[in-house]
Each structure stands twice: as C-alpha cells, then as structure tokens.
C-alpha positions as CSV (number, residue, x, y, z in Angstrom):
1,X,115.7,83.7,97.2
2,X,119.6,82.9,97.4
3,X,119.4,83.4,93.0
4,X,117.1,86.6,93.5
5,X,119.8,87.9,96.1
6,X,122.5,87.0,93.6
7,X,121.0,88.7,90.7
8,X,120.5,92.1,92.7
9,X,124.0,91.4,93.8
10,X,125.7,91.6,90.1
11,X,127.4,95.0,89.0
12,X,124.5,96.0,86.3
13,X,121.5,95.6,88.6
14,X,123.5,97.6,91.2
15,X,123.0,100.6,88.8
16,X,119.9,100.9,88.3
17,X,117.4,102.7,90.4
18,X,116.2,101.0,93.3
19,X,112.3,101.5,92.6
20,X,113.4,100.0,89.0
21,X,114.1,97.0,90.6
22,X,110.9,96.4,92.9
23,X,108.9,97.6,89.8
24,X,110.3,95.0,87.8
25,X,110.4,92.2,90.5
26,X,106.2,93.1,90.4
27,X,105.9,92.9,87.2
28,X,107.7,89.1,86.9
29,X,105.6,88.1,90.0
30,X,102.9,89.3,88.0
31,X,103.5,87.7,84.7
32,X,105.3,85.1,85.7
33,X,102.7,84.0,88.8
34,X,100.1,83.5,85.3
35,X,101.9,81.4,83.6
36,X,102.5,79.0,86.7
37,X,99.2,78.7,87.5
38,X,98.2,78.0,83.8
39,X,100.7,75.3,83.5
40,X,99.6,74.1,87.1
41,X,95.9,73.7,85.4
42,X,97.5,72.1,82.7
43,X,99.2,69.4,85.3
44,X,95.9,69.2,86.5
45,X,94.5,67.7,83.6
46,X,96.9,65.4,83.4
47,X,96.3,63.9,86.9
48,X,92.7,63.7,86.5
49,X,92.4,60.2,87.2
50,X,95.8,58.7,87.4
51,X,96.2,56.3,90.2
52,X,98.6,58.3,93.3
53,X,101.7,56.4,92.6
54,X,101.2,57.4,88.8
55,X,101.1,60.9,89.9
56,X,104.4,61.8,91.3
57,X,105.8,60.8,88.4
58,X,103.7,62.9,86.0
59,X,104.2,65.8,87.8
60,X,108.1,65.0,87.6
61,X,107.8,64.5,83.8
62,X,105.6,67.5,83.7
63,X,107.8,70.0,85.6
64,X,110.8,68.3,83.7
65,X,109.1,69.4,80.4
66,X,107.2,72.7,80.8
67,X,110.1,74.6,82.3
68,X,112.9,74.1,79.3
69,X,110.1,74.9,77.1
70,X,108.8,78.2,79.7
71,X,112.2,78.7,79.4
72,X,112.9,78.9,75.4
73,X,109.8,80.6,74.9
74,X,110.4,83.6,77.6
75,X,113.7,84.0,75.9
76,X,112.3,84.3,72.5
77,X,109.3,86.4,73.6
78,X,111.4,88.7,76.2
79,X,113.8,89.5,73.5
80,X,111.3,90.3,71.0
81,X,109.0,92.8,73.5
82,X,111.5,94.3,75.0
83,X,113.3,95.2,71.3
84,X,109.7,96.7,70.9
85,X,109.7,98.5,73.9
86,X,112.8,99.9,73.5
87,X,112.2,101.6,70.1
88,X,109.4,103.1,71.6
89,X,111.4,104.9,74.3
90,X,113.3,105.8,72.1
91,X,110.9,107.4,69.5
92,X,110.0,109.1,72.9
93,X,106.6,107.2,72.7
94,X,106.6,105.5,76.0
95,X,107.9,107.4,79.2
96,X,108.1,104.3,82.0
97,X,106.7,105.5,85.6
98,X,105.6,108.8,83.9
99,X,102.4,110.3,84.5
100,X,101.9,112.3,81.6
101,X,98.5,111.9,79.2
102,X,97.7,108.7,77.5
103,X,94.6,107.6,75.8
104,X,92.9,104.7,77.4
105,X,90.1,102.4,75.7
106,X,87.7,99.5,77.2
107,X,86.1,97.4,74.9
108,X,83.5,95.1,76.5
109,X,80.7,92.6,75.4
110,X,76.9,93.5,75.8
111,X,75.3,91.1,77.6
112,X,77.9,88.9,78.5
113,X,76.3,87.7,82.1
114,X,73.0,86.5,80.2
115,X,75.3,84.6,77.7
116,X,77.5,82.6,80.1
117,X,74.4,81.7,82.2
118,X,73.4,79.4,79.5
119,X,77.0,78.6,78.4
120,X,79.2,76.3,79.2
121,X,83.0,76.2,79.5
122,X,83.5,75.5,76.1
123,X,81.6,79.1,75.3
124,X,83.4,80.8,77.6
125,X,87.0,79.2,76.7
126,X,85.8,80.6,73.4
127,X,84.6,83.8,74.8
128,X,88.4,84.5,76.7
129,X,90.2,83.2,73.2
130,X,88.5,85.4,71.4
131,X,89.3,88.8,73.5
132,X,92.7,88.0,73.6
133,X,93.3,87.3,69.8
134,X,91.3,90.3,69.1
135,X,93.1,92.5,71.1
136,X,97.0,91.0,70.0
137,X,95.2,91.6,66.2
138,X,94.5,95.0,66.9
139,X,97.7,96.2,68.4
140,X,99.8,94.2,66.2
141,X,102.6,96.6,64.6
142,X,101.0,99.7,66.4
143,X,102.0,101.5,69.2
144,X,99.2,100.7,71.2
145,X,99.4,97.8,74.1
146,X,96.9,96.0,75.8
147,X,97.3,96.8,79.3
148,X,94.1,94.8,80.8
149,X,92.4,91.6,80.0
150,X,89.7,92.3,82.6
151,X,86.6,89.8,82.7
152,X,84.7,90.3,79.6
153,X,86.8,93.2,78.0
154,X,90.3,94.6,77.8
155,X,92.1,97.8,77.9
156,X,94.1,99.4,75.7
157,X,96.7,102.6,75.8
158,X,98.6,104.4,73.8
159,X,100.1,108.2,73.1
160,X,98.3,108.9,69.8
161,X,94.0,109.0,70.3
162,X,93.8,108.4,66.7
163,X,96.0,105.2,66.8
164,X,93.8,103.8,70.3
165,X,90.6,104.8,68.2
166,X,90.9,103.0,65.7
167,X,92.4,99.8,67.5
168,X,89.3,100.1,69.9
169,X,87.3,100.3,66.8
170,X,88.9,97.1,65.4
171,X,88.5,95.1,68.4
172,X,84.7,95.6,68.7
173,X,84.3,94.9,65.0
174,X,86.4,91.9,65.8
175,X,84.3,90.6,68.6
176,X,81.3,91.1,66.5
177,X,82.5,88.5,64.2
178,X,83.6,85.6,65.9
179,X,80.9,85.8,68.9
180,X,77.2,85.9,69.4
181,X,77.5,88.9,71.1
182,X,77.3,92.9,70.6
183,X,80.8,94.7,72.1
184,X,81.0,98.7,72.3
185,X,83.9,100.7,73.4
186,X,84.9,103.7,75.6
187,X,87.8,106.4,74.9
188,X,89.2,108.7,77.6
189,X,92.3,110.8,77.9
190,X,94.2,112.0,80.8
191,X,97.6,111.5,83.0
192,X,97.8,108.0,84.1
193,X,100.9,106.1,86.0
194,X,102.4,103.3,84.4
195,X,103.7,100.4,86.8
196,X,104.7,97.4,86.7
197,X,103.5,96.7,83.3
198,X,100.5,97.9,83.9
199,X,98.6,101.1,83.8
200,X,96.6,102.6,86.8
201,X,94.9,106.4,86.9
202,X,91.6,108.5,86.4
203,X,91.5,107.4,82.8
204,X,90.6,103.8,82.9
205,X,87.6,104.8,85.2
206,X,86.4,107.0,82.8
207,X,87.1,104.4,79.7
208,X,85.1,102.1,81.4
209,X,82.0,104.0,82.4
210,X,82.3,105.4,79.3
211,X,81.7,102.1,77.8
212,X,78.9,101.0,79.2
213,X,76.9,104.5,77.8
214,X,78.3,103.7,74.5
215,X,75.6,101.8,72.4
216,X,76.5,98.4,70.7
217,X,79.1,98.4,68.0
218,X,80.3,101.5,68.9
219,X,83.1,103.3,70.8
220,X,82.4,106.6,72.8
221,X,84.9,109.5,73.6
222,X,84.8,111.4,76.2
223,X,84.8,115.4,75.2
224,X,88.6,115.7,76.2
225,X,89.7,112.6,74.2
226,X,87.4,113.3,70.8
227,X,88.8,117.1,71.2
228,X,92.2,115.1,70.0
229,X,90.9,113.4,66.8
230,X,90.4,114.7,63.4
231,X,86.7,116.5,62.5
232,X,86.5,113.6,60.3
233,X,86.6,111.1,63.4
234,X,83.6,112.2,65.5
235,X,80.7,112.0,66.0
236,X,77.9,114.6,66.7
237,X,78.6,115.4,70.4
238,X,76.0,114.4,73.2
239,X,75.2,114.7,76.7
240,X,75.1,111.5,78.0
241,X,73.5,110.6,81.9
242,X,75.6,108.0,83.4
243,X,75.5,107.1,86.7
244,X,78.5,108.3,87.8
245,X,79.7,112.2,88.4
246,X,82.8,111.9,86.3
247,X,80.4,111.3,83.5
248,X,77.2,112.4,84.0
249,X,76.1,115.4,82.0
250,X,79.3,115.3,80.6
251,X,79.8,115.7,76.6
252,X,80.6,112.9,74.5
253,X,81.4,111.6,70.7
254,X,81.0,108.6,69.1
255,X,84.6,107.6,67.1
256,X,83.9,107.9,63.5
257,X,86.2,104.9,61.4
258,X,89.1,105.3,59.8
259,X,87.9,105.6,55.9
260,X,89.9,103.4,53.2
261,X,90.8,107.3,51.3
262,X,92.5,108.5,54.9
263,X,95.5,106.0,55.2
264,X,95.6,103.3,53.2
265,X,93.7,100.8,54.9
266,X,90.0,100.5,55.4
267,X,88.3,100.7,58.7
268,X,84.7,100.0,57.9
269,X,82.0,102.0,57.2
270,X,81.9,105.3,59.4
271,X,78.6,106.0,61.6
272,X,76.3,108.0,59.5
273,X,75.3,111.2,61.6
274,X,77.1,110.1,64.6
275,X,75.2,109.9,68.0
C-alpha cells in the first residue's frame, strides 16, 4: 500500500481522471490476481512431497525466480498491448468507458459437460489450451480482442461485424480441429460498457443465448447484427424459439464465410442455403 500511495502521489497520475485510476487499479487486480494464483499452482507442484524444512526454501527460490521473470515478461507484453491499444484509439477504433455499439461473439463447445464427465485433467488441460490458442489465432493482427475466457467458450468484440464474424467463424473451425468436440457461435450487436478490461452490457447476453440456438459449426446473428454484414455473409433469415424473451421469436442469420475471391484469404466453404 505505501508503493500504491506513492504511485497515485507522482505528478502524471495526478492528471488523469480519477475513475481512470480505480478502473485501472481493477483491471491489474484483475489481471494481475491470475497470474498469482497460476504461479501459486505452480509453487504447488513443486511442494508436492518435499519434506517441511525443504519447503521454505523452495518457496524462497520460487518467489526469488518467478517475479524477475513476471517482471520481464509484463514489461515486454505491457509495452507491446498497450502500443496496440493505442493505435486503435487513435484510428478511433476503440472508445475506453464508452458505451457506443460493438459487436459481440460467444463461441462455445457442444456437449462439453458429457465430454469432461469421462475426461480427465489432462482432457480438460487440453480442452482450456485449446480455447485460448484459438482465440489469440483468431484475433491475431485484427482489431478484434477477446474479452472473456468463460468456462467452455470465449467472447469476443470488436467495431467492424464483419471483422468479429469472421474471427468467430475461425475460432469454431479451430475448435473443430484440434478437439473431439462440435463448437457453434453467436453474434449480437448493440451498446455495451467497456471496464476494466473487460466488456459488460445487453450484448453478451444475447451472444450467448444466441449461441446455444446456433447449430454445430456454425455462428448465428442476431437480425440487428446480420443487418451489418454484406448480402454475401448471411444466411437465409429464421425465426428461432429460444428460451429467453430477448430471443424468442426473434429473426436470426447464420454468418456466411469469408470466400477466398472477397479478400484475399480463404475462410472455408460458405453454408450452402444458409439456415
């Protein structure tokens, strides 16, 4: 507390906006919270077994070892983000603590509670791995984040519908490939609030029951979101029943893929006839 108290005290934190500073203080309790509790599990490993006067000094060598590296590796990864970020705001793409529309996508496996009842952790270390490389793939060198690694699934956001599309699209082909499971997506569009790193509003409801009426392998717009691609993106519109209001008897498109002919880079083979 007497460094935290020292850091709010200095000249350049004394400028900024006083919610910028308890949104950013979340955010690093957030983050930062996660990676202590991974490297605890990884000091637990280590003590597995040792005898109790072994295990003072492994968690001495342990805490003398993980924080340089924590250390050189925030640096690196800070610096790099935030450059990210920052070209963004400028571009005008991101709008910090705004509440303006963004485009939202869930991608989540089908039958993911069967599969772990007969798994074991080395499935579902798998399982997690996967997710998170599929979703740092996806985004990679787009201006789309992942904003939720929730259970079995993520979320996703971004300004352009297209752009979330097709990186929902990539992530359930993804998921297909390197698990024994089905995924399917959901897309929704709306005004969300961005805080603390993180992204909180109507949307990512929707996005998520949205997902589970989408079938396997495929992601499902909502009418207001699949209003905001190209013809040549959707679907056939539907009326889906979901159990939910928000959704139910609402219209819907599947999210056609990107062809090879439309930018360069091939998506996959669009859904013939849509849903």
């Amino acid at each position: 507390m007497p460094g935290l108290r020292a850091l709010l005290g200095r000249r350049v934190m004394r400028d900024l906006p006083r919610d910028a500073i308890s949104t950013v203080f979340q955010a690093y309790v957030r983050g930062v919270g996660r990676i202590a509790a991974a490297e605890a599990e990884i000091a637990r490993g280590l003590l597995v077994g040792q005898p109790s006067e072994a295990q003072a000094r492994i968690l001495d060598e342990t805490l003398d070892g993980l924080v340089p590296l924590a250390s050189k590796g925030f640096d690196l990864l800070h610096q790099m983000l935030l450059l990210d970020a920052l070209v963004e705001v400028v571009a005008g793409i991101e709008d910090p603590g705004g509440d303006d529309p963004m485009a939202i996508a869930m991608v989540d496996l089908v039958g993911s509670t069967r599969y772990l009842t007969t798994s074991g952790p080395g499935e579902l270390e798998r399982l997690v791995d996967a997710l998170f490389e599929a979703g740092q793939a996806a985004t990679a060198h787009r201006s789309v984040h992942v904003v939720k690694y929730v259970g079995d699934g993520l979320f996703v956001a971004g300004r352009d519908v297209s752009e979330v599309a097709d990186v929902a699209l990539q992530v359930v082909r993804r998921l297909e490939e390197v698990l024994p499971l089905r995924a399917r997506g959901g897309l929704a569009w709306g005004a969300v609030v961005q805080r603390a790193g993180d992204v909180f509003g109507l949307p990512i409801n929707v996005a998520h029951i949205a997902t589970r009426a989408a079938r396997p392998g495929t992601v499902l717009a909502t009418s207001e979101a699949a209003a905001l691609l190209p013809p040549s993106r959707r679907g056939r519109y539907r009326t889906i029943q979901a159990a939910h209001p928000v959704l139910d008897g609402k219209r819907v498109a599947t999210v056609r893929a990107v062809a090879s002919t439309d930018t360069g880079r091939a998506s996959g083979p669009a859904p013939a006839g849509g849903d």
